[in-house]
DSSP file (Angstrom, degrees, kcal/mol; ACC not computed):
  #  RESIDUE AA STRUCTURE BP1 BP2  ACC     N-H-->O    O-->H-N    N-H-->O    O-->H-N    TCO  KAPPA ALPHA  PHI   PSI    X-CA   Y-CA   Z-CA
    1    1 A X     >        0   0    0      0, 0.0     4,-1.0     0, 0.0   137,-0.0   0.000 360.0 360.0 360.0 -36.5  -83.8   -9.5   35.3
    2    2 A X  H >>> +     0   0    0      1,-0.2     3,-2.8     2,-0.2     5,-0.9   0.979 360.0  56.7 -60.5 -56.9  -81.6   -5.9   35.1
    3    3 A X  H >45S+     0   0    0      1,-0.3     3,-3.6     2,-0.2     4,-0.3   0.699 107.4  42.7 -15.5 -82.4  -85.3   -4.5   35.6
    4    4 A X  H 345S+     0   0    0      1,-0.3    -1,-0.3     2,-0.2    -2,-0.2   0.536 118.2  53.2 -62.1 -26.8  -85.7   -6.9   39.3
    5    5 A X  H <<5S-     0   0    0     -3,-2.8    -1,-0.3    -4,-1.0    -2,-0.2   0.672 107.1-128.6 -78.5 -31.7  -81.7   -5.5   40.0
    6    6 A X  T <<5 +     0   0    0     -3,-3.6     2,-0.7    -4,-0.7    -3,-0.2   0.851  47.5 161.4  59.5  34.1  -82.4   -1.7   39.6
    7    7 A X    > < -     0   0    0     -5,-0.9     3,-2.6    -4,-0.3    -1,-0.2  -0.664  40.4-115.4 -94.9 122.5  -79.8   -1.3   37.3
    8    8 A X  T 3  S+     0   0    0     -2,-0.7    -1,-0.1     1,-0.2    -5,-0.0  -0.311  90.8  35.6 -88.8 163.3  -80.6    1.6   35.8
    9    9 A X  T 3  S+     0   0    0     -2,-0.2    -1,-0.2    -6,-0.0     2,-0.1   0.175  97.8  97.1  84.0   3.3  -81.5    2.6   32.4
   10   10 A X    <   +     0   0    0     -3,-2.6     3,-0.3    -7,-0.1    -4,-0.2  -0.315  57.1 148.7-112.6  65.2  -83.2   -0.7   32.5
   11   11 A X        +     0   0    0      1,-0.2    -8,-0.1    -2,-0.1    -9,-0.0  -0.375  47.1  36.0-105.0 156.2  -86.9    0.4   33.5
   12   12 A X  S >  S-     0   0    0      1,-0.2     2,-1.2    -2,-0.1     3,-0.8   0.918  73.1-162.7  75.9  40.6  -90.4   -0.9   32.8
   13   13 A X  T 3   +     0   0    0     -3,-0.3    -1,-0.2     1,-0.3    -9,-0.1  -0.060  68.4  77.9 -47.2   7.0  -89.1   -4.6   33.0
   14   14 A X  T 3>  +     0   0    0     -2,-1.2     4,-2.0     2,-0.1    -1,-0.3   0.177  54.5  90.8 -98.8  18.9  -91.9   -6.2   31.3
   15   15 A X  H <>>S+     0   0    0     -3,-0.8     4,-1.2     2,-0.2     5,-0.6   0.980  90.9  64.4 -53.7 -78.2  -91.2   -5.5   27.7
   16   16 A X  H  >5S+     0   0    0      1,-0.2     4,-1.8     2,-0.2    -1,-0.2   0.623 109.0  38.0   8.6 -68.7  -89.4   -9.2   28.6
   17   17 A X  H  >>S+     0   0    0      2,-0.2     4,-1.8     1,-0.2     5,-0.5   0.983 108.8  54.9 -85.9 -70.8  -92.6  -10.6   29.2
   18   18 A X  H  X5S+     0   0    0     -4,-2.0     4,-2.5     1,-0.2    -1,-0.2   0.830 112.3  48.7 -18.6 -66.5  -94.7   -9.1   26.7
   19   19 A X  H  X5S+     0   0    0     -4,-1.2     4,-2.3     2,-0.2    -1,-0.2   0.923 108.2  53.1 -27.3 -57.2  -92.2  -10.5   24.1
   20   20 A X  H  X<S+     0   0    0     -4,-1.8     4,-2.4    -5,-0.6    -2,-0.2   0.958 110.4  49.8 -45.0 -47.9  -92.2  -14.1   25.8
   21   21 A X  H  X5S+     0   0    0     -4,-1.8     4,-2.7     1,-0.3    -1,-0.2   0.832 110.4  50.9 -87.9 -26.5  -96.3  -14.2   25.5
   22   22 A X  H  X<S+     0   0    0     -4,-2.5     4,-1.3    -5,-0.5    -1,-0.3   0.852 115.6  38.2 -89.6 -24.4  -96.1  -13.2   21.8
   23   23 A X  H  X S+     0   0    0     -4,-2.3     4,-2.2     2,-0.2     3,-0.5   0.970 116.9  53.1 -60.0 -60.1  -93.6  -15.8   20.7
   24   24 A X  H  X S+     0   0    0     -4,-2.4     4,-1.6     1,-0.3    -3,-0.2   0.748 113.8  42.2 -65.9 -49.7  -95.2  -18.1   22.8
   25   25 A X  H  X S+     0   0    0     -4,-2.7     4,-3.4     2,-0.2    -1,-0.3   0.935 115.2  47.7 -47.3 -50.3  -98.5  -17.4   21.2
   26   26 A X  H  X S+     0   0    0     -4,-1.3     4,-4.3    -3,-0.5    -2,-0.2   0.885 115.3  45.2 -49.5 -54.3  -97.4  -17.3   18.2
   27   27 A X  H  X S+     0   0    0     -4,-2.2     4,-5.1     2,-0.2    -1,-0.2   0.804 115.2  47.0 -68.4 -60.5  -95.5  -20.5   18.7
   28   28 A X  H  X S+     0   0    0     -4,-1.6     4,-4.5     2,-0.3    -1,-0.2   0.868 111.0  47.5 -67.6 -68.8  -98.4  -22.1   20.4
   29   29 A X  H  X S+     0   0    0     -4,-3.4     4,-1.9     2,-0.2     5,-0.5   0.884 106.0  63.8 -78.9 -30.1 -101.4  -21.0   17.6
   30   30 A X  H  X S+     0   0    0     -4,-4.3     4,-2.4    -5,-0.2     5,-0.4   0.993 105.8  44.7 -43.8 -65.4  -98.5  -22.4   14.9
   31   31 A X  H  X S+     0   0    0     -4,-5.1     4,-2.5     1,-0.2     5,-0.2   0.915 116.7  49.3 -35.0 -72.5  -99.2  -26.4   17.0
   32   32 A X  H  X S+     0   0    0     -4,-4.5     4,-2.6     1,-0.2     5,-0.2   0.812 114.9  38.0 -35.3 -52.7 -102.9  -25.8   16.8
   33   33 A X  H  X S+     0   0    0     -4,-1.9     4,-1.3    -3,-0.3     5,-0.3   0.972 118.9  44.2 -69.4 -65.2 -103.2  -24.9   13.4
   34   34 A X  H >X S+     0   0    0     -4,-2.4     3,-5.3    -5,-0.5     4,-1.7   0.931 120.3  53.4 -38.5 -73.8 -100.5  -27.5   11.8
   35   35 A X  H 3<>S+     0   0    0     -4,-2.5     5,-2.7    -5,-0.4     6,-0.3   0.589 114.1  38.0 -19.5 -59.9 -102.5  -29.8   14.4
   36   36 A X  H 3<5S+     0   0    0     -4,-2.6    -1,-0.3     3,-0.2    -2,-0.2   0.320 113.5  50.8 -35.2 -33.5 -105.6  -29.0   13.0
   37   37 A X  H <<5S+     0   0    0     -3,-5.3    -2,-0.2    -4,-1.3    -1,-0.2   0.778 114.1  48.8-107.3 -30.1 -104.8  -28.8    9.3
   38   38 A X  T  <5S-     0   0    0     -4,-1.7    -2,-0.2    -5,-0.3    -1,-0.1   0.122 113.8-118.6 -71.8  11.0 -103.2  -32.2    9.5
   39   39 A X  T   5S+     0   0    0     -5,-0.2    -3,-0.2    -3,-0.1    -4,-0.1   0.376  87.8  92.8  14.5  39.7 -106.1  -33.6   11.4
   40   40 A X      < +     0   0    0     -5,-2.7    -4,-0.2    -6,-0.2     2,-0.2  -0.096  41.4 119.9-107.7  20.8 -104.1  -34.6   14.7
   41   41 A X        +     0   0    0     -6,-0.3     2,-0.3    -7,-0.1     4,-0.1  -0.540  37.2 179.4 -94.7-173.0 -104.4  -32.1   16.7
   42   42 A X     >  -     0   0    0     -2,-0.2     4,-1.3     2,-0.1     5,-0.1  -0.647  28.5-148.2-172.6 120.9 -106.2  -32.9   20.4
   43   43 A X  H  > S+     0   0    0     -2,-0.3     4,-2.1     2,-0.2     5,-0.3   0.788  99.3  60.0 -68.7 -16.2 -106.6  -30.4   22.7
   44   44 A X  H >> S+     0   0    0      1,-0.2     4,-1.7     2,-0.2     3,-1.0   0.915 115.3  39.9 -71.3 -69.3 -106.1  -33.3   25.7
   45   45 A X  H 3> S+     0   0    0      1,-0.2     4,-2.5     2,-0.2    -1,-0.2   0.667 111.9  48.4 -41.8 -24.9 -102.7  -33.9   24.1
   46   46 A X  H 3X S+     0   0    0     -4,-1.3     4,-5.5     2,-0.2    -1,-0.2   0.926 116.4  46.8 -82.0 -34.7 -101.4  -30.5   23.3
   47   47 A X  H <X S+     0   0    0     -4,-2.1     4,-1.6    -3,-1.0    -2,-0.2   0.829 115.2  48.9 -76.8 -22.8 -102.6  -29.5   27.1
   48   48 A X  H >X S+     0   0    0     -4,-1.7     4,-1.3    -5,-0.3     3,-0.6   0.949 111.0  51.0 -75.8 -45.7 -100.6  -33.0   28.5
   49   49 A X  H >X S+     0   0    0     -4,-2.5     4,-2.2    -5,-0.3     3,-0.6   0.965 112.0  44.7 -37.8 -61.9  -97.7  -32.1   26.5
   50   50 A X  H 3X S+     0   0    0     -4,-5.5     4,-1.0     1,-0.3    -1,-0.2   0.797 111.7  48.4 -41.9 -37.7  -97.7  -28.7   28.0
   51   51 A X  H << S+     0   0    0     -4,-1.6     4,-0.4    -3,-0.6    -1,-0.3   0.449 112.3  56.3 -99.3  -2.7  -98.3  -30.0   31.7
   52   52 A X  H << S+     0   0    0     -4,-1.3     4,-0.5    -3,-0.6    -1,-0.2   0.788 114.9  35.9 -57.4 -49.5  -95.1  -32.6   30.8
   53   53 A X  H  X S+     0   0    0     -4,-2.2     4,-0.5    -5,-0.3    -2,-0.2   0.907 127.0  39.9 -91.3 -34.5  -92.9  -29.5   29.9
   54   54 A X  H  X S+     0   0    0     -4,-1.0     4,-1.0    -5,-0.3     5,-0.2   0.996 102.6  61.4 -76.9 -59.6  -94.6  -26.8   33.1
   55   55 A X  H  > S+     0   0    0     -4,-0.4     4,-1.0     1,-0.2    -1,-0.2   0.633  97.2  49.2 -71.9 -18.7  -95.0  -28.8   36.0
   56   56 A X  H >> S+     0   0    0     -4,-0.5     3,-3.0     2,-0.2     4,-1.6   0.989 119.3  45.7 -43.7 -59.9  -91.3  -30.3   37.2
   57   57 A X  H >X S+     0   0    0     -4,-0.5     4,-3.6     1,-0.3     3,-1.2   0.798 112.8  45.7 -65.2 -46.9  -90.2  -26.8   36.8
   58   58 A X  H 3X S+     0   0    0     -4,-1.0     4,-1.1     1,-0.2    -1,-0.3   0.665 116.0  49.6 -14.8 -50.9  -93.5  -25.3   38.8
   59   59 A X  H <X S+     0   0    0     -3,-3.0     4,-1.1    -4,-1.0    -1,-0.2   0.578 111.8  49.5 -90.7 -28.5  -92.6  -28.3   41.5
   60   60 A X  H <X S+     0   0    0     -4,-1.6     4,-2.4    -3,-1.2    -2,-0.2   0.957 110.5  49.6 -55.6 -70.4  -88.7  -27.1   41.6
   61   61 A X  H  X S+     0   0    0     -4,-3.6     4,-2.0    82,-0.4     5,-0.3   0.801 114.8  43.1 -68.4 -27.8  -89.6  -23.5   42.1
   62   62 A X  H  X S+     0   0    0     -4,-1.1     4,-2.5    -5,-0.3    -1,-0.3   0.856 111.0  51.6 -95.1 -13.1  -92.0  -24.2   45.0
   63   63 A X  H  X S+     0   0    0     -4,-1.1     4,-0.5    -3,-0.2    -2,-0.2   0.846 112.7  44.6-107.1  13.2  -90.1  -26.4   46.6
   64   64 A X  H >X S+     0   0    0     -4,-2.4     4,-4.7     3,-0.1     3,-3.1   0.997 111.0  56.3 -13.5 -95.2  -87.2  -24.1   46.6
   65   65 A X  H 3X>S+     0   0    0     -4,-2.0     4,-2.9     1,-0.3     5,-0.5   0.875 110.5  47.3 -23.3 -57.2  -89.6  -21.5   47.6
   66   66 A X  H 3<5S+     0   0    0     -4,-2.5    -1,-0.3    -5,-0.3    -2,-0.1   0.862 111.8  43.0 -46.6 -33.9  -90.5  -23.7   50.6
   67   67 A X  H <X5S+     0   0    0     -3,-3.1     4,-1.1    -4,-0.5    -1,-0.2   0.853 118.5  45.9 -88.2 -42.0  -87.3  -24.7   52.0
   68   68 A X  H  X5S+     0   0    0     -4,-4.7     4,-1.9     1,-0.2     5,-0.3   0.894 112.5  52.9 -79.0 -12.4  -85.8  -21.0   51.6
   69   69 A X  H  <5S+     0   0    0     -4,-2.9     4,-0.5    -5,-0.4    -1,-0.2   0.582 107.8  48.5 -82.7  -9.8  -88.9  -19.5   53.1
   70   70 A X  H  4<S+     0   0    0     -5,-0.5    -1,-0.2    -3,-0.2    -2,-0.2   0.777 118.6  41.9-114.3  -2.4  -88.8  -21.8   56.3
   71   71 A X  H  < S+     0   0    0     -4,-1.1    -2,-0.2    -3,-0.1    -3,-0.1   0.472 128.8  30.8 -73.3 -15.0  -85.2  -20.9   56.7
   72   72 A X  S  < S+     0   0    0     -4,-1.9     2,-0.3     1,-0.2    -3,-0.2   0.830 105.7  67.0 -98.2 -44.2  -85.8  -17.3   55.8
   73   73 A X        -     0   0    0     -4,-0.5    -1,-0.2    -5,-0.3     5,-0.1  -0.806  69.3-114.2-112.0 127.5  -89.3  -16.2   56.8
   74   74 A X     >  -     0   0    0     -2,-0.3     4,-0.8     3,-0.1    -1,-0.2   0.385  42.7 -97.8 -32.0 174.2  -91.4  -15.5   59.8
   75   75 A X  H >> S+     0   0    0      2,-0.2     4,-4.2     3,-0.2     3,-1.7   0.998 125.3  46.7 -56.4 -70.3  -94.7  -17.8   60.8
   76   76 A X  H 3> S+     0   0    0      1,-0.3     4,-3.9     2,-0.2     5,-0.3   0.940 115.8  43.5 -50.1 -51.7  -96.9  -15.2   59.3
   77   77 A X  H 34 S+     0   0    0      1,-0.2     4,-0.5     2,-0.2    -1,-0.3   0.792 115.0  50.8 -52.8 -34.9  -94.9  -14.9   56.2
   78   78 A X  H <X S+     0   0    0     -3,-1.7     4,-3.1    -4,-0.8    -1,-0.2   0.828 103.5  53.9 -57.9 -59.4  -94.5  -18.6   56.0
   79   79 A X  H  X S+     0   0    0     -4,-4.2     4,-1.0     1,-0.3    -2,-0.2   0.878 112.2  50.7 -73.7 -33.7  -97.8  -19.3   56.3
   80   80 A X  H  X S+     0   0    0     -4,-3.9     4,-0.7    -5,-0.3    -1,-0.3   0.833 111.6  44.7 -44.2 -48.9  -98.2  -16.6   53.1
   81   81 A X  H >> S+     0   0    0     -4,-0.5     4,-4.3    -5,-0.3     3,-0.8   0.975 105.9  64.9 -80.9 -45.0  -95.9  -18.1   51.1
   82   82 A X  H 3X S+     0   0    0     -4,-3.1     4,-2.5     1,-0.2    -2,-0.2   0.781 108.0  37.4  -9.2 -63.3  -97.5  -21.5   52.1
   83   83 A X  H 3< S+     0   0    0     -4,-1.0    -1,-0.2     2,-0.2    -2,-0.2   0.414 112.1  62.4-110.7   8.7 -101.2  -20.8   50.3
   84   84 A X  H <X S+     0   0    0     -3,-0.8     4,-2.4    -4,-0.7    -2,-0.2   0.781 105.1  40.2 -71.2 -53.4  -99.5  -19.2   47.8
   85   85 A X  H >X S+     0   0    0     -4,-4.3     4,-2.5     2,-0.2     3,-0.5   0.986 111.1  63.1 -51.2 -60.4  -97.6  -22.4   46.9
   86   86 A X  H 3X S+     0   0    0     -4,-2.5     4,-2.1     1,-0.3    -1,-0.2   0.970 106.6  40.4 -28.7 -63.1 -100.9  -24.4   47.4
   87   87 A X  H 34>S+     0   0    0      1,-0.2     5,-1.3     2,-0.2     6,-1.0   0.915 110.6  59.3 -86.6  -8.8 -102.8  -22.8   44.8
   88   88 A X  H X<5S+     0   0    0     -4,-2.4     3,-2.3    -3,-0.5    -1,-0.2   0.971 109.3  51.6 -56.4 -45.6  -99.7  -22.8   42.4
   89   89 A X  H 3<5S+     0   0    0     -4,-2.5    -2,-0.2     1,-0.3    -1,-0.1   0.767 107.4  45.1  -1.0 -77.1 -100.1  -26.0   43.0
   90   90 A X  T 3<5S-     0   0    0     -4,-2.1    -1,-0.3    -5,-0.4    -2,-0.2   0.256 103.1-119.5 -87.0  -2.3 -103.4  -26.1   42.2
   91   91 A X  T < 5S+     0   0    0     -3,-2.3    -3,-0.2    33,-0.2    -2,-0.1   0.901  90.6 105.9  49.5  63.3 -103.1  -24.2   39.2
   92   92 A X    >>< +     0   0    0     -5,-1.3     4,-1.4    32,-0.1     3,-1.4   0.141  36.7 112.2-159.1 -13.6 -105.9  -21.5   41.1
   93   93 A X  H >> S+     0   0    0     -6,-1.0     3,-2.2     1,-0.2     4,-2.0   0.989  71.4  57.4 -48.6 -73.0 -103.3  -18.9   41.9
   94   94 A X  H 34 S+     0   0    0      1,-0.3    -1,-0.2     2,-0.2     4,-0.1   0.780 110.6  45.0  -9.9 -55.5 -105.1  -16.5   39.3
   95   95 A X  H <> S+     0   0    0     -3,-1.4     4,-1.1     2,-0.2     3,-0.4   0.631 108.2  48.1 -87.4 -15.6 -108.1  -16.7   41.0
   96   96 A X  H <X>S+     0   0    0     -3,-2.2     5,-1.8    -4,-1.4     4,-1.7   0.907 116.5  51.6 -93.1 -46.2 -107.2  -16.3   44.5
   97   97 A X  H  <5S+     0   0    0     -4,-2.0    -2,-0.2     1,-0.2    -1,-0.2   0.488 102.6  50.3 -66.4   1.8 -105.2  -13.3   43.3
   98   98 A X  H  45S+     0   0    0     -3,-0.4    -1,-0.2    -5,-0.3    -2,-0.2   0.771 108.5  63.1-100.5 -32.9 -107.7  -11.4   41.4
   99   99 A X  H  <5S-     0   0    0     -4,-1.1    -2,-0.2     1,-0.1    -3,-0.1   0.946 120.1-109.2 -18.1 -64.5 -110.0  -12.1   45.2
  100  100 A X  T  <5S+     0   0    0     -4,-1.7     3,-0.2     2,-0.1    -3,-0.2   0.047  80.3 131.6 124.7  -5.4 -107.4  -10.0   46.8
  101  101 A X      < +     0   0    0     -5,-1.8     2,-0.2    -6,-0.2    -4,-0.0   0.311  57.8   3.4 -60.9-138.5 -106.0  -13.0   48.6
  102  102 A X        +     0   0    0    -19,-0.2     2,-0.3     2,-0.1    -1,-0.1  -0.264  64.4 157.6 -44.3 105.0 -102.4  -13.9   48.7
  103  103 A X        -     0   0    0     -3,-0.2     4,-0.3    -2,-0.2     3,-0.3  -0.872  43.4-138.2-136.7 156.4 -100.0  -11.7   47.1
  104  104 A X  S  > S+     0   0    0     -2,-0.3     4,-0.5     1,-0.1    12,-0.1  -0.203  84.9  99.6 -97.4  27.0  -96.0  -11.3   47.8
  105  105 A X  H  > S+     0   0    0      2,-0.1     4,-1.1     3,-0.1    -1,-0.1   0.741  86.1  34.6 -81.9 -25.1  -96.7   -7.4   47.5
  106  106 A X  H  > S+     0   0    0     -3,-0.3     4,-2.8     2,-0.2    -2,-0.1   0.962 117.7  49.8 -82.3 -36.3  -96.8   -6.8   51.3
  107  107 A X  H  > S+     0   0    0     -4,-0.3     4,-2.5     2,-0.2     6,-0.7   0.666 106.9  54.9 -83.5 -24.6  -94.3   -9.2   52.1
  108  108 A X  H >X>S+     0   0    0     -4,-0.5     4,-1.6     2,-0.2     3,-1.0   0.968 110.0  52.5 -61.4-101.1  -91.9   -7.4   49.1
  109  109 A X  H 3<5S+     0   0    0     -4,-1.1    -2,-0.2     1,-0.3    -3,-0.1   0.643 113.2  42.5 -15.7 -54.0  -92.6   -4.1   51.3
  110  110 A X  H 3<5S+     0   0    0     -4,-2.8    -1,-0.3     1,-0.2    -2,-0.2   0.948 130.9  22.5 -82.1 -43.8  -91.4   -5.8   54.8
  111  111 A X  H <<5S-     0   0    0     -4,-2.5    -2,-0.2    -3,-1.0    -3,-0.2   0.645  84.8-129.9 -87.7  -9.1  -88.7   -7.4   53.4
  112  112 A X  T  <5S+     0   0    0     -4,-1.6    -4,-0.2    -5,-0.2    -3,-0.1   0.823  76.7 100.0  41.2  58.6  -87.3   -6.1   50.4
  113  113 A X      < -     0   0    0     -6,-0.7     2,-2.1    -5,-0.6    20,-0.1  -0.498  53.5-160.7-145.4  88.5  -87.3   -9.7   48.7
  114  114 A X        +     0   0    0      1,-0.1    18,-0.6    -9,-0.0    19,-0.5  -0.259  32.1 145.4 -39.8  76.4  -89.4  -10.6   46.7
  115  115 A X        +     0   0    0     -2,-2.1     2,-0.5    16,-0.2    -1,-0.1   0.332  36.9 105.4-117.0   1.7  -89.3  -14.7   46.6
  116  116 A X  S    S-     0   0    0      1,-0.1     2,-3.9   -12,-0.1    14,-0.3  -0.675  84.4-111.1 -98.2 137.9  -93.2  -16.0   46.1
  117  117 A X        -     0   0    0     -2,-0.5    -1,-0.1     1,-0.2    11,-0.1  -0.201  47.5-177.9 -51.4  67.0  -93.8  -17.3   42.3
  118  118 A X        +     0   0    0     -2,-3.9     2,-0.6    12,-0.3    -1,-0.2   0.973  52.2  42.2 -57.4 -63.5  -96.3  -14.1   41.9
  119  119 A X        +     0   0    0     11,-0.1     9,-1.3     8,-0.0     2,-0.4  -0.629  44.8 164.5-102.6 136.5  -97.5  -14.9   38.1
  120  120 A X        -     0   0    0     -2,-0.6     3,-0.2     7,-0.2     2,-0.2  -0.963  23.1-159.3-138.2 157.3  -98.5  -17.6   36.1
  121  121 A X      > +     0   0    0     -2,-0.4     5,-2.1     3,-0.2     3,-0.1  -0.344  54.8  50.2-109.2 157.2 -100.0  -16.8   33.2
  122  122 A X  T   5S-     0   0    0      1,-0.2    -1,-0.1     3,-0.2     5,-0.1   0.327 131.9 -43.4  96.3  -3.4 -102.4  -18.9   30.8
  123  123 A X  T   5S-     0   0    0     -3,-0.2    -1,-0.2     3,-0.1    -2,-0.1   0.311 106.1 -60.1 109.0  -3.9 -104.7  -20.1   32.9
  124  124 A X  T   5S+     0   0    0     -3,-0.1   -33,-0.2   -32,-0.1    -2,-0.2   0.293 115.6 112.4 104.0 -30.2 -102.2  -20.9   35.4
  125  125 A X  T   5 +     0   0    0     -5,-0.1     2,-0.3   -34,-0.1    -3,-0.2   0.803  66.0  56.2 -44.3 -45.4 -100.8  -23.2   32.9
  126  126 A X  S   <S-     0   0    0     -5,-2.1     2,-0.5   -72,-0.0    -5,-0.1  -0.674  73.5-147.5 -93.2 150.3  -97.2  -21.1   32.3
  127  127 A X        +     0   0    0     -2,-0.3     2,-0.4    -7,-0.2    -7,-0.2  -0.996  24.7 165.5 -84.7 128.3  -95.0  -20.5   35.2
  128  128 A X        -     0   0    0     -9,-1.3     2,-0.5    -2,-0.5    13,-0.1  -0.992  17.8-162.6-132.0 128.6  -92.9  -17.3   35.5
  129  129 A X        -     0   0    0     -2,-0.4     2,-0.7    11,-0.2   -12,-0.1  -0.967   8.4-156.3-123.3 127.1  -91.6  -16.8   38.9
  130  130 A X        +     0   0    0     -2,-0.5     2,-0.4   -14,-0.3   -12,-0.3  -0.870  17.8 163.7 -99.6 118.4  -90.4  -13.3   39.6
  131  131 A X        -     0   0    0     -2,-0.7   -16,-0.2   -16,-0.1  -127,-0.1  -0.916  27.5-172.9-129.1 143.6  -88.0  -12.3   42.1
  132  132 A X        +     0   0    0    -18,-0.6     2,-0.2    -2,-0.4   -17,-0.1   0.388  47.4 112.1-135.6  10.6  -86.1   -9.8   42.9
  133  133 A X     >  -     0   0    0    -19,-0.5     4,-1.8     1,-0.1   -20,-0.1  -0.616  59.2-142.4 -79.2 133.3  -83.8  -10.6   45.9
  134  134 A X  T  4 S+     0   0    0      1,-0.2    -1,-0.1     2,-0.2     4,-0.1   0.696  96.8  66.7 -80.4   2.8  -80.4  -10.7   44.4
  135  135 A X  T  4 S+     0   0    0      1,-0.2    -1,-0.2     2,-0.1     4,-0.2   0.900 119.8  15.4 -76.7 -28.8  -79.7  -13.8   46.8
  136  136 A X  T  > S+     0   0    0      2,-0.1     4,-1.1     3,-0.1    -1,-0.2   0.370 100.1  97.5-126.2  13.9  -82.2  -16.1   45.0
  137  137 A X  T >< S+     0   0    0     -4,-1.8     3,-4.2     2,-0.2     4,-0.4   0.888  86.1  39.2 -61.9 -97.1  -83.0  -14.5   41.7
  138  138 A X  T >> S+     0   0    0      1,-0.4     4,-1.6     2,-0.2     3,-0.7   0.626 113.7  59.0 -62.6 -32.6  -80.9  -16.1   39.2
  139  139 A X  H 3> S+     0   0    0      1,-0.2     4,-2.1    -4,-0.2    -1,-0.4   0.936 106.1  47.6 -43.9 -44.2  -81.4  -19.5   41.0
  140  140 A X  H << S+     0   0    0     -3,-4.2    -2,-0.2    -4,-1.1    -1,-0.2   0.505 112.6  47.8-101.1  12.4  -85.1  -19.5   40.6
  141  141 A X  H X> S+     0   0    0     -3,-0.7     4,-1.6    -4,-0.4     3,-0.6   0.608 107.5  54.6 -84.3 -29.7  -85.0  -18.5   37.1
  142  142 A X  H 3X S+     0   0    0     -4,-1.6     4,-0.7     1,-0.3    -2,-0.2   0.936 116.2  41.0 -57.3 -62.7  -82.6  -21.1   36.4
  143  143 A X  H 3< S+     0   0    0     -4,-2.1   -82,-0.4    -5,-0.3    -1,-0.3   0.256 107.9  58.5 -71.9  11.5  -85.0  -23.2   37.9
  144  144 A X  H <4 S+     0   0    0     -3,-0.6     2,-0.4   -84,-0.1    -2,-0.2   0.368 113.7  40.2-124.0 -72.5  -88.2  -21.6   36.3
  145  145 A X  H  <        0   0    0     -4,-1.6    -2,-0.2     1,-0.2    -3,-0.1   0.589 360.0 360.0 -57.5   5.8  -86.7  -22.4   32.6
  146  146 A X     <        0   0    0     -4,-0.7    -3,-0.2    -2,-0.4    -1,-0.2   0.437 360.0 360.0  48.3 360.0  -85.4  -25.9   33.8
């Protein structure tokens, strides 16, 4: 978060995340394995479990996102933020962004706030929403971790 602030001496702000995805791995290939060695595991369960614990928080942050982005944001911008949510949504975000589609990078540039859920990670599965407008950061992390 100091990273998303520009408080300096705090540079290269994704050490954070690198950390997160090896616990989380870690964490993650521990379930399989116990699962697995115990003969319980099922990938439909472990992946319902998952989409139990993701998608409130996923469903918070965009419709946050929505409500301060139609109080905040121009048409155009709106309408960006819009088919961004859709394919978080849709668990497609990945794909639309590796296209070239929908990104909060211009929209970052014109405003200086960054507010659209830019990654999730896994497959689409994790949500991390990054922001760096100090008006709505720590809300929509609060709201990204439940």
């Amino acid at each position: 978060m100091l990273y998303h602030f520009k408080v300096s001496g705090f540079t290269g702000g994704f050490t954070g995340v690198d950390v997160f995805f090896v616990i989380s791995g870690f964490l993650m290939t521990g379930i399989i394995f116990n699962g697995l060695r115990n003969g319980e595991f099922s990938l439909l369960s472990f992946y319902a479990s998952r989409a139990r614990r993701i998608i409130p928080a996923l469903a918070v942050v965009c419709i946050v996102l929505t409500l301060f982005g139609f109080a905040y944001l121009s048409l155009d911008d709106y309408r960006d933020l819009l088919r961004t949510v859709k394919d978080s949504l849709l668990f497609s975000s990945n794909i639309t962004f590796a296209k070239g589609g929908a990104t909060s990078t211009h929209l970052c540039k014109r405003t200086g706030c960054c507010i659209h859920g830019r990654y999730r990670w896994s497959g689409s599965s994790t949500c991390c929403t990054r922001s760096s407008c100090s008006g709505c950061s720590s809300f929509l992390v609060t709201a990204a971790l439940g």
